[in-house]
N, C-alpha and C positions, 0 to 999 in steps of 0.2 A: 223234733227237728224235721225238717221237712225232706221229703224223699223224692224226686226226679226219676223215672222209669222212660226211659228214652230206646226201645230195644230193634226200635228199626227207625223211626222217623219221629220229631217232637211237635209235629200236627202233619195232617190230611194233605196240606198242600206243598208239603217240605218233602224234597225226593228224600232217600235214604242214605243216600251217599252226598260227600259236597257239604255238609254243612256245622254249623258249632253254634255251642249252646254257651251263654253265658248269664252265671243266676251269681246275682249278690243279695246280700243280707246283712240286718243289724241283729248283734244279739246284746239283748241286756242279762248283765251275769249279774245274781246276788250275791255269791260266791266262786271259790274255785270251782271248774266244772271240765271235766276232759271230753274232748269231743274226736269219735272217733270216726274215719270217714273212710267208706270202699266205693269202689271205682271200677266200672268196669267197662274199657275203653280199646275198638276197634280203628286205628291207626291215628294214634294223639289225643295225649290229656295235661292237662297242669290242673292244678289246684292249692291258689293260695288262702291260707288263713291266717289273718292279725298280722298281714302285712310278710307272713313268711310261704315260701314253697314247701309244701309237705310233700306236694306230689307230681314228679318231671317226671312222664313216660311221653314225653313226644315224639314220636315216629311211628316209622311205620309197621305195623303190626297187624296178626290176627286178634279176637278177644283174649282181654290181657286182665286180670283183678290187681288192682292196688289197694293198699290200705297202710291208712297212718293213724296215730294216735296222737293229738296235743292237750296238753293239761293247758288251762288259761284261767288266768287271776285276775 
């Protein structure tokens, strides 16, 4: 699964503050497969998977860890 390390800025020319990152992807399943996902997000995050929100922490905040579990078939 692929991993995002974004711990000040998501390149050289992006200040630190002020900005969002938005990553989609396809996954092809051969079977059930749960997929577990942590978050760790300094003022707002969502994250949806398969069409649902696993994870509303939108506001404002200091660093914050989410994490959710979705089993998908």
């Amino acid at each position: 699964m692929p991993r995002f390390d974004t711990h000040s800025n998501p390149h050289p020319s992006v200040g630190a503050d002020n900005f969002s990152l938005t990553v989609e992807a396809v996954l092809h399943l051969t079977g059930s497969m749960t997929i577990v996902n942590e978050v760790i997000s300094d003022d707002g995050v969502t994250l949806d998977l398969a069409g649902q929100r696993v994870i509303d922490g939108w506001k404002d905040q200091g660093n914050t860890l989410y994490t959710s579990s979705t089993t998908l078939a």
